[in-house]
C-alpha positions, 0 to 999 in steps of 0.5 A, a space after each residue: 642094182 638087184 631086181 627086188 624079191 617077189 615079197 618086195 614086188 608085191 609089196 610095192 604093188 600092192 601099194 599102187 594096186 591095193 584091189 588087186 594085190 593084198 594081204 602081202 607076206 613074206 611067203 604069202 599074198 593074196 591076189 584079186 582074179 575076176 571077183 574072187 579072193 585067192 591066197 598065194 603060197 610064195 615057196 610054191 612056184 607051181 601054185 602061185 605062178 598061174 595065179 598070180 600071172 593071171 591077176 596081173 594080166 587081168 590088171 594089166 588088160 583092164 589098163 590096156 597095157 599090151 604085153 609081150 612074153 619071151 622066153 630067153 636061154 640065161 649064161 649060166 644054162 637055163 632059160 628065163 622070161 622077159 616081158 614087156 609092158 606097153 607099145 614095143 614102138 617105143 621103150 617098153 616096161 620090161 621085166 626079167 626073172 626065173 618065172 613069167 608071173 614074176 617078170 610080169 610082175 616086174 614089169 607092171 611094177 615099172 610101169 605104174 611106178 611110170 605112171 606115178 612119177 608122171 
């Protein structure tokens, strides 16, 4: 099984998190940060990286969920982020990808879907 693409991710989380995540695309998004309406180029790494992570912690923070980031070497070379969600005593919602807004992302995503399925 593939992770999903980020459209995909914010896509689904914006259906569980409508107030922060909206307005999805397949190259653009818009996250709520602090009060504050902020569009997301999804081809740009650079601009939407610190946004988009900042709006998923923020949504992350207000459910008390602890987070954890590791930066970890790939096979192939390289270096990619795993995050995880929730109490490291137990079995954290983890999320692996090339940027830490999208391992955040992927994370959250297990994490509320968790929640639902409860």
């Amino acid at each position: 099984m593939t992770a999903p693409t980020l459209p995909e991710t914010l896509e689904r989380l914006h259906e569980l998190v409508p107030d922060r995540v909206t307005n999805v695309g397949y190259t653009t998004a818009r996250v709520m940060v602090h009060d504050r309406l902020i569009y997301l180029d999804l081809e740009d790494p650079a601009q939407f990286g610190p946004w988009l992570e900042y709006a998923l912690r923020e949504e992350c923070a207000a459910r008390g969920l602890r987070m954890s980031y590791h930066q970890t070497p790939l096979v192939g070379g390289g270096y990619g982020w795993l995050v995880g969600l929730g109490d490291p005593l137990e079995a954290p919602h983890l999320g692996a990808a090339d940027t830490p807004a999208e391992a955040l992302g992927l994370a959250l995503l297990k994490a509320l879907t968790a929640q639902v399925d409860r």
